[in-house]
N, C-alpha and C positions, 0 to 999 in steps of 0.2 A: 209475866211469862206463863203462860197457857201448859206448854207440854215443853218436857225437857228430857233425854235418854241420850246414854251414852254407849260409846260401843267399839271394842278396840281388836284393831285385826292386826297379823302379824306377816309381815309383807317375805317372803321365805327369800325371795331372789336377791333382795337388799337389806334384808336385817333392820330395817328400815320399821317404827312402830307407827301407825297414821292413830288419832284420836279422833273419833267423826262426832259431832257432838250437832242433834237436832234442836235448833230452837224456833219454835213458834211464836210470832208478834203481831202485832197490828202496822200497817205500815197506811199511810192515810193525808190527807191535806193538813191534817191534827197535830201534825207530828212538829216535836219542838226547831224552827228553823227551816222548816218546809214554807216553798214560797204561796203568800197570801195575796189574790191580785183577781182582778177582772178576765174577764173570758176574753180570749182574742179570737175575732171572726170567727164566730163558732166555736172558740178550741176551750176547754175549763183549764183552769190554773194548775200549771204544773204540780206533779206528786213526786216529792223527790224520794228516790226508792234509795240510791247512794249517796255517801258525798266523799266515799273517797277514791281511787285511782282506780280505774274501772280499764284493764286493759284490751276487755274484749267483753263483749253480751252476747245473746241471743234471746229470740223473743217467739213466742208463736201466740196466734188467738183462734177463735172457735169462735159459736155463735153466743148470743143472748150478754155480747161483750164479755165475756168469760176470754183470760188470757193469762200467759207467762212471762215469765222474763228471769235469767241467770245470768249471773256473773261472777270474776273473781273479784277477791282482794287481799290481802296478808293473808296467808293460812286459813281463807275461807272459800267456800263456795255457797253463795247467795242463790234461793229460788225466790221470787216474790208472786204469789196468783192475784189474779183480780176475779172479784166475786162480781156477781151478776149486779148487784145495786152500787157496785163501784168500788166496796175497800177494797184493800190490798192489804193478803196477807202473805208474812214475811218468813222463812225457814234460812237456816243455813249449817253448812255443814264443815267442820274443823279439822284442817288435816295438818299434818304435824311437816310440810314442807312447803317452801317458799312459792307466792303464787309463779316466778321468775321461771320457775322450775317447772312449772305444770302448761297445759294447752288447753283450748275451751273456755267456759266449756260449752255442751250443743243440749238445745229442746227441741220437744214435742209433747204436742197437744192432742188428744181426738177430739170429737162432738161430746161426746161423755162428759169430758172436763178430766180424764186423765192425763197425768203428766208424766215425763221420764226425760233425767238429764243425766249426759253423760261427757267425764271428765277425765284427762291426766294427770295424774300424781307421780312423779318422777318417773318409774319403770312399770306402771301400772296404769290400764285404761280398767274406770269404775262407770259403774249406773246403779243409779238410783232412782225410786218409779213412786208412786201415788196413784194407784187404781181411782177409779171413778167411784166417788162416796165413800171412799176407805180412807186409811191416813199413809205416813210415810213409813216403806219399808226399809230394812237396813241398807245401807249401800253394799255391792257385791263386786267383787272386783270378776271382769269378762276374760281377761287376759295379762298375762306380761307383754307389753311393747317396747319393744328394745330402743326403741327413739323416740323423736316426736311423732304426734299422729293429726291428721287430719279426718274430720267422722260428719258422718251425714247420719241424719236417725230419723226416721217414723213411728209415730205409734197408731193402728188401725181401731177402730170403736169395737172391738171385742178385746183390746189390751196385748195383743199381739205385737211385738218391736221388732224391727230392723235397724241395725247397726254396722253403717257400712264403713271400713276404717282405711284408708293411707296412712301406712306405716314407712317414713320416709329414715333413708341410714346418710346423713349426712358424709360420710369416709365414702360411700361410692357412688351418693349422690342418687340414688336408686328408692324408688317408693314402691310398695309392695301391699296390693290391693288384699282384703279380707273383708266378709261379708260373716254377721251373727244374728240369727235370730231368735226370742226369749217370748213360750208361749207361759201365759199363765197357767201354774200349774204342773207342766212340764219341764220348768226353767229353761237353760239357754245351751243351745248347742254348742259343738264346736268350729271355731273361726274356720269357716271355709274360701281357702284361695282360689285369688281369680288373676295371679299374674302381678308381670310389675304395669306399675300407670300412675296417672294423679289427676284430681280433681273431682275427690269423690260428689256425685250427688244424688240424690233418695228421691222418690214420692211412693204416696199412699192413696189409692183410689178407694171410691166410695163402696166399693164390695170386696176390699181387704189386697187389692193385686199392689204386690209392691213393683216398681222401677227405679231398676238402678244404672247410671249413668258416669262412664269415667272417661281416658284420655287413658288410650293401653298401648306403652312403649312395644312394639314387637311387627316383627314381617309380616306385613298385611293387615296392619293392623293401624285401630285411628280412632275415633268414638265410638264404643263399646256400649251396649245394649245388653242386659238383661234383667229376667222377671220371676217372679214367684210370683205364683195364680193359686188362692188357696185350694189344699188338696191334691196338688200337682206339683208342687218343688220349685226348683230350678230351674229357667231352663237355659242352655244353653248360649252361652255369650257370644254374640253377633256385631256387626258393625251397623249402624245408622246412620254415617255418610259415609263417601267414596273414601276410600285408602287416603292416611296421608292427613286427613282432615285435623286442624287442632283445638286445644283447650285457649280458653276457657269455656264451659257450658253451662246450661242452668237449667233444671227442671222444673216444670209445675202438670197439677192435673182437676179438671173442673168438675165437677159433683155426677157428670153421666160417665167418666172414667177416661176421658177424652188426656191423651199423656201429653204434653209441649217439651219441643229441647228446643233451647235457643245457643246457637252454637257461632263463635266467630268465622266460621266456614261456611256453613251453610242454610245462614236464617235462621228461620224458625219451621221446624217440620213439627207433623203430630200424625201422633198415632192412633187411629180410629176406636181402639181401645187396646188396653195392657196387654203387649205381646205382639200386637196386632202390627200390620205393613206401614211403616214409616210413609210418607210421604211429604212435599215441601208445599207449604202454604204460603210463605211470603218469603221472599229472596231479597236480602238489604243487599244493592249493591256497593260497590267499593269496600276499605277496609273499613273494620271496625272493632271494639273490646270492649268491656266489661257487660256483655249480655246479660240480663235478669227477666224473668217471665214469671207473673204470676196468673193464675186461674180460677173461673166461678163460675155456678151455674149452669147453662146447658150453652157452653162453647163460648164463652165469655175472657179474655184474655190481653191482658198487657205486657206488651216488652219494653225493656229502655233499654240503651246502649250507645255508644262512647263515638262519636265520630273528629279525630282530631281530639280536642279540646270541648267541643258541643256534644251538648246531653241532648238525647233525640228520643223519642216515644212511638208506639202505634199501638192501637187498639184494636182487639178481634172482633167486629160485631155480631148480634146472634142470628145473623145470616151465615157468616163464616164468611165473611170479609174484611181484610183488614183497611185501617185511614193511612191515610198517605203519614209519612213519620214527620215529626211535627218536635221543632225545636224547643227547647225548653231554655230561655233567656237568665242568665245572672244566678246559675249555680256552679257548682264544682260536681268533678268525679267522685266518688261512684254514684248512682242513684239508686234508689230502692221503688217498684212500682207494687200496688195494690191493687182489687179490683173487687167490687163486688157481684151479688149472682144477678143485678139487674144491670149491668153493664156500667156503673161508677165507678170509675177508677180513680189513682192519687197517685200521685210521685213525691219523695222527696229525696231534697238534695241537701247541704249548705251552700248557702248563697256568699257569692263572691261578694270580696271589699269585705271592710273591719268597721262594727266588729261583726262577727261571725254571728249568725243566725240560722233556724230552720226556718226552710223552705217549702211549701208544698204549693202542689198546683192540682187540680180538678178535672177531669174528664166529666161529662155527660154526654149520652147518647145522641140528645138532642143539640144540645151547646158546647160542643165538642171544648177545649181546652181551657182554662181560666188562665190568668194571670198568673204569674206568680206570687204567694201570699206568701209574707217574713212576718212568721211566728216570735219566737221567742229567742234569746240568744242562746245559741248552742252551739255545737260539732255533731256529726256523723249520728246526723236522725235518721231513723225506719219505720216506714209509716206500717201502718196493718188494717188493713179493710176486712169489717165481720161481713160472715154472709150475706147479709140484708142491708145494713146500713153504717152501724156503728163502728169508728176509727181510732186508732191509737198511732200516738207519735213518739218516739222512743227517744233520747239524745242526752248528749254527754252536754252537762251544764256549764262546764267553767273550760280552759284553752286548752295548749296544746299536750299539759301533764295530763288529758284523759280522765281528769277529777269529778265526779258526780255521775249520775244517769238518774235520769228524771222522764215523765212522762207523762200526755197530757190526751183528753177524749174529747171527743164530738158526738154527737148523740145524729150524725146524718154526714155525709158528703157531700 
């Protein structure tokens, strides 16, 4: 054990005592019962980070394979980083209530290598941050949140966080949007409302402009737009499609600031930059759900999304044209897509039939789709494409109890 501090806050609205207790470890292919095996098709041997009931993760990565990953388990909240020559190292944080009880929890990464997660603890949403080259500061509690919460979060390469929250009241069935931001230095303001809605989601462009993207119950109201442009605030919350339009959405934004919402209504539009005139780039016709988009580069971009029972993909190329959507054979819903700033993209799914495995499949610009490759056995993998080249695949190792999270690299796509 490396570093050890403890540190106890006293929760006033619940009398409630949390105990946060930081431990620093080595987490590594080393580790006693981590699995030992050959490379599959490029991918190195699984690192298992957990091995017990992992009900929910998040994950984000940066360049030079530099990455996160949180999770709960019993009265803990797990971070683990990955260092540039590949360890992983392990934190986590001890709260004196039941994971059953808590939501999350949610990361973010910048290019720095800072990180900030943030979590529910019964009647309390927390964050806890790791500047760039620094170590871990105490957890700080943002708010009382009277129910569960839903939270999207950013962090910009000057350490700058957004913390967009749905605060949903089960008794009227009503969620209730709030937006926080925590400058270095100046700590964290207070929760600014934006209405009721749901479906919170965040990005962080490469010159600090945040967008934030929801589904806001109200007359005239549909998918909601807005932005913080540094130096200029807020501004004013607007719609991105016609009245009426619904959730689910997904945001992504690619390294010139170029914003993507992929929305079950209406495609995929982008915004020429943060703030900037929405416009529709590629229209999926007929229905469709679980939209995801990710972004790289100078206009670089993948969507998946859900038609019937078929996992379907397209890719932005750096023309600013999209490929025709192109089926994805012998997975299950949801998919997770990746992309890098040279136009490689990944999907992964779980692949149908027993036993359960991860799934990915390949984009290139030139050889547009691969096959689909069955990795390792697993559930509910997420792939993550670094800027350049290098890949991470995320997934819960053992059935349907949600046991383990383990994760594996490739050094190319």
């Amino acid at each position: 054990m490396k570093d050890r501090r403890g540190w106890i806050a006293k929760n006033s609205a619940s009398c409630a005592v949390f105990v946060v207790v930081l431990v620093a470890g080595l987490l590594s292919t080393t580790l006693p019962g981590s699995a030992a095996g050959q490379s599959v098709k490029g991918w190195q041997p699984p690192v298992t980070l957990s091995r017990s009931t992992v009900p929910h993760f998040d994950v984000a990565m940066v360049g030079r394979g530099r990455a996160a990953a949180t999770w709960y388990t019993s009265r803990f909240v797990h971070v683990a980083r990955r260092l540039p020559g590949g360890r992983w190292i392990g934190h986590r944080f001890r709260v004196n209530i039941p994971s059953s009880q808590a939501s999350g929890p949610w990361v973010a990464m910048n290019s720095r290598a800072g990180v900030i997660v943030v979590f529910q603890s019964g009647d309390s949403l927390w964050v806890v941050r790791r500047p760039a080259g620094g170590s871990w500061h105490l957890p700080h509690r943002l708010f009382t949140a009277g129910f569960s919460t839903e939270v999207a979060v950013t962090l910009d390469v000057h350490g700058a966080a957004t913390v967009f929250v749905g605060e949903f009241d089960p008794n009227s069935e009503i969620e209730r949007m709030f937006v926080l931001r925590g400058v270095p230095g100046r700590g964290w303001n207070r929760p600014k409302p934006l209405g009721f809605g749901i479906d919170p989601n965040a990005v962080v462009g490469p010159n600090g402009a945040v967008t934030l993207a929801w589904w806001a119950d109200c007359t005239g109201c549909g998918i909601r737009i807005a932005t913080h442009l540094p130096h200029h605030g807020w501004s004013k919350p607007r719609n991105a499609l016609p009245v009426g339009a619904q959730p689910p959405s997904d945001l992504a934004v690619d390294d010139r600031g170029r914003v993507y919402l992929a929305n079950v209504s209406g495609g995929v539009l982008v915004a020429t930059r943060p703030g900037g005139r929405w416009h529709t780039e590629r229209q999926v016709n007929g229905t469709f759900d679980d939209p995801r988009v990710a972004a790289a580069g100078d206009g670089r971009a993948v969507v998946t999304f859900v038609r019937g029972e078929k996992v379907m993909a397209t890719v932005r190329t750096r023309g600013g044209t999209w490929t025709r959507a192109h089926r994805i054979r012998g997975v299950l819903r949801p998919a997770w897509p990746s992309i890098t700033r040279h136009g490689h993209a990944a999907l992964s799914a779980q692949t149908s039939g027993q036993p359960a495995a991860v799934g990915i499949a390949v984009f290139t610009p030139r050889g547009g789709w691969t096959r689909l490759q069955r990795l390792f056995r697993g559930r509910a993998p997420r792939v993550l494409a670094g800027p350049l080249a290098g890949a991470l695949v995320f997934f819960r190792s053992k059935g349907a109890d949600l046991r383990g999270l383990r994760v594996s690299f490739r050094r190319r796509l």
